[in-house]
BAZA-31159 format. One record per atom (N, C-alpha, C): atom name; residue number from 1; x, y, z; residue in one letter. Coordinates in steps of 0.05 Angstrom, whole numbers. Example, Ala and Ser with C-alpha at 12.3 -4.5 7.8 and 13.67 -1.06 7.14 Angstrom:
// BAZA-31159
 site pos     c1     c2     c3 code
    N   1    264   -114    156    A
   CA   1    246    -90    156    A
    C   1    264    -66    156    A
    N   2    257    -45    142    S
   CA   2    273    -21    143    S
    C   2    258      1    157    S
END
This chain:
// BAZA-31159
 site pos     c1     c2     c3 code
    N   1   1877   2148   2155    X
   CA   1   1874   2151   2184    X
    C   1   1878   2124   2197    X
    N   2   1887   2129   2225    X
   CA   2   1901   2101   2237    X
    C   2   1869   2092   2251    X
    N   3   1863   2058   2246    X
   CA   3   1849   2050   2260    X
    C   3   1846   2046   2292    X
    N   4   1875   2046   2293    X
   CA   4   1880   2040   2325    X
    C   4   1863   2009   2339    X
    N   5   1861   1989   2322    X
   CA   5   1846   1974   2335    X
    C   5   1820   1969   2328    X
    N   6   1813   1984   2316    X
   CA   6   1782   1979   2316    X
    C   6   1763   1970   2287    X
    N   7   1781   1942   2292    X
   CA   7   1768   1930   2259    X
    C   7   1759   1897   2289    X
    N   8   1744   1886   2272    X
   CA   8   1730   1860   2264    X
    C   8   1754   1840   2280    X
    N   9   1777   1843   2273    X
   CA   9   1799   1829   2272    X
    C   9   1810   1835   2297    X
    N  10   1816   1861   2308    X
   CA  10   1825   1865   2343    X
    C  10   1802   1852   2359    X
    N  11   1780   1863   2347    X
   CA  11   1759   1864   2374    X
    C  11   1755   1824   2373    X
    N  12   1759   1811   2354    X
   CA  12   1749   1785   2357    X
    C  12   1779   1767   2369    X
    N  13   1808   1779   2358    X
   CA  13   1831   1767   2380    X
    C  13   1827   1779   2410    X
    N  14   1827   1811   2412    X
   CA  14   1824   1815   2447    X
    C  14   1807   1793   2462    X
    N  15   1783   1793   2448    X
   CA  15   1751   1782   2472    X
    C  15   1771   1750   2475    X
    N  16   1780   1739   2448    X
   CA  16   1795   1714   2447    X
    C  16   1815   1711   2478    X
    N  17   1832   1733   2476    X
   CA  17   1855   1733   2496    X
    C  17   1841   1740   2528    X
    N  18   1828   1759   2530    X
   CA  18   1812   1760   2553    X
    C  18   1794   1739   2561    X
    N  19   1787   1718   2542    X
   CA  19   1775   1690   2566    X
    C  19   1795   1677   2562    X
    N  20   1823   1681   2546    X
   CA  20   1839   1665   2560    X
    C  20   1846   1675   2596    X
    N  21   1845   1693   2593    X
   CA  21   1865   1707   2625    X
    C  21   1847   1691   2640    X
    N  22   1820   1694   2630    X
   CA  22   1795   1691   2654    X
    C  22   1803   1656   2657    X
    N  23   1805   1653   2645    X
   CA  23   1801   1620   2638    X
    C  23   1824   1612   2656    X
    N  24   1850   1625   2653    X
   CA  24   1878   1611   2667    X
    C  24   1881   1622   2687    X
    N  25   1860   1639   2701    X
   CA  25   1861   1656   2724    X
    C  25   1843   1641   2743    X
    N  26   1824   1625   2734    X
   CA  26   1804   1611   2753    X
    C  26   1816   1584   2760    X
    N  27   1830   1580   2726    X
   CA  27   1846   1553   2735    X
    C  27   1865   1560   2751    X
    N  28   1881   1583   2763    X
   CA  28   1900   1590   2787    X
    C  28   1887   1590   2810    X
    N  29   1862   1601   2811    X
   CA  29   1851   1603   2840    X
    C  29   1845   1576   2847    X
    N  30   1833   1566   2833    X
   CA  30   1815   1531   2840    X
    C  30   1837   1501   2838    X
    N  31   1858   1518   2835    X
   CA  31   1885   1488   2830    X
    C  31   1878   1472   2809    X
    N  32   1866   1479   2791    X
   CA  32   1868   1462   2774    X
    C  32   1881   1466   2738    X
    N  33   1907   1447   2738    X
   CA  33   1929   1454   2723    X
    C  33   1926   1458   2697    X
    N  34   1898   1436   2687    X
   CA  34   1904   1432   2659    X
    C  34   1887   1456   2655    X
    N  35   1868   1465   2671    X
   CA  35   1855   1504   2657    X
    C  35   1879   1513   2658    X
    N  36   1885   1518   2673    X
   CA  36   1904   1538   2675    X
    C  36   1927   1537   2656    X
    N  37   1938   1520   2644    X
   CA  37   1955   1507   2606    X
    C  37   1938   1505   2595    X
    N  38   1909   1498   2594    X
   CA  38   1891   1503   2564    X
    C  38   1889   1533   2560    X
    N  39   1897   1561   2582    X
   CA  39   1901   1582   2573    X
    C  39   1912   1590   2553    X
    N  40   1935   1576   2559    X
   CA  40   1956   1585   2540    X
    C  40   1951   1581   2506    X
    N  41   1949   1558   2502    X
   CA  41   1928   1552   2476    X
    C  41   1911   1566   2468    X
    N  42   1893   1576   2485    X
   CA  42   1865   1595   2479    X
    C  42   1885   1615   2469    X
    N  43   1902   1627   2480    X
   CA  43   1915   1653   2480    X
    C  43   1920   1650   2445    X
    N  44   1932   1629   2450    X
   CA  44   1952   1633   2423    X
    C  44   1937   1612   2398    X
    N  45   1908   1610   2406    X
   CA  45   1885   1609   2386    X
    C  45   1874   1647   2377    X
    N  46   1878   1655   2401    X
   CA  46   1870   1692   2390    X
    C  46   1892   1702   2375    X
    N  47   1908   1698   2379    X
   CA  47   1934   1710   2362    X
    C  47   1925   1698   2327    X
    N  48   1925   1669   2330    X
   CA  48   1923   1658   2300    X
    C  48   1893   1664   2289    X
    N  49   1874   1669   2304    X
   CA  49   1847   1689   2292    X
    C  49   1845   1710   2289    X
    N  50   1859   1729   2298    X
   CA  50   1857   1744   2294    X
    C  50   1885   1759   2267    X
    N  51   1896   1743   2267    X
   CA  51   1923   1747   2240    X
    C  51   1905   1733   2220    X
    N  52   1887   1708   2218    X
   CA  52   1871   1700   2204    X
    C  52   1853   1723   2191    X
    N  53   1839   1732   2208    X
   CA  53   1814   1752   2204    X
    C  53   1832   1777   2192    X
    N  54   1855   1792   2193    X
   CA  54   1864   1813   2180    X
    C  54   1873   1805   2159    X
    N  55   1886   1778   2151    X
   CA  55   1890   1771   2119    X
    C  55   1870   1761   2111    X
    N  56   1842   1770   2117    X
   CA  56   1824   1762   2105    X
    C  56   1815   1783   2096    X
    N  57   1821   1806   2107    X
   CA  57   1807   1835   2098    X
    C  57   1796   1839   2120    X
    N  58   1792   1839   2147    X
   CA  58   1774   1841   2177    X
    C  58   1797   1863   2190    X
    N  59   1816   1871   2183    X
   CA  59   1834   1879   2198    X
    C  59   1846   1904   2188    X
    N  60   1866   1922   2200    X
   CA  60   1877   1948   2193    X
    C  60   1894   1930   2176    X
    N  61   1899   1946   2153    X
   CA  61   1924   1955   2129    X
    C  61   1939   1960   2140    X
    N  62   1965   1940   2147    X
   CA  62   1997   1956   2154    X
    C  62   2007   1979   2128    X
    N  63   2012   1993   2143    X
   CA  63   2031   2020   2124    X
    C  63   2042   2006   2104    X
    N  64   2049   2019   2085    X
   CA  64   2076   2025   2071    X
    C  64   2096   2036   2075    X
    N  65   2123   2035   2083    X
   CA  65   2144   2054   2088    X
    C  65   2143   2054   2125    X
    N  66   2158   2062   2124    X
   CA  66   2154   2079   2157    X
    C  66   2135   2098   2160    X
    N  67   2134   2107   2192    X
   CA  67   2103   2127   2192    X
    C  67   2129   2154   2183    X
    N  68   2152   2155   2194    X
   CA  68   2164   2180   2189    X
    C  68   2166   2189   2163    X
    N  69   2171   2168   2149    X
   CA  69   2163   2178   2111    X
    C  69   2142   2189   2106    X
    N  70   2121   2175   2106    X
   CA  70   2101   2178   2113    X
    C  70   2091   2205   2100    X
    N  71   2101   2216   2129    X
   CA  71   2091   2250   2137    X
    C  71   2101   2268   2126    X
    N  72   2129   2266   2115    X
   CA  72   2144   2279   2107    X
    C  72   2131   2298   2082    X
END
């Protein structure tokens, strides 16, 4: 059965990527440049924790094969 998300490993990159938005969204309202580029980093600190945390075992099992094999 498909996790859809819901291992250890989504929920700890999403919360990651969502104070990025928050983070480079305040630095947009308030003019200030370097929040608003330390976003980007945050962001792409959730991407590398969260690919961290699923090759650690925190995360969904990619398939084998295609899903259309699969089923067949």
């Amino acid at each position: 059965m498909a996790e859809h998300g819901q291992t250890p490993a989504a929920w700890t990159a999403v919360i990651i990527m969502i104070f990025a938005f928050l983070v480079g969204g305040l630095g947009l309202i308030l003019g200030i440049s370097w929040m608003f580029w330390s976003s980007f980093a945050i962001f792409i600190i959730g991407v590398i924790v969260g690919k961290v945390m699923q090759m650690a075992g925190l995360g969904a099992v990619p398939a084998r094969g295609s899903s259309a094999a699969a089923k067949s």
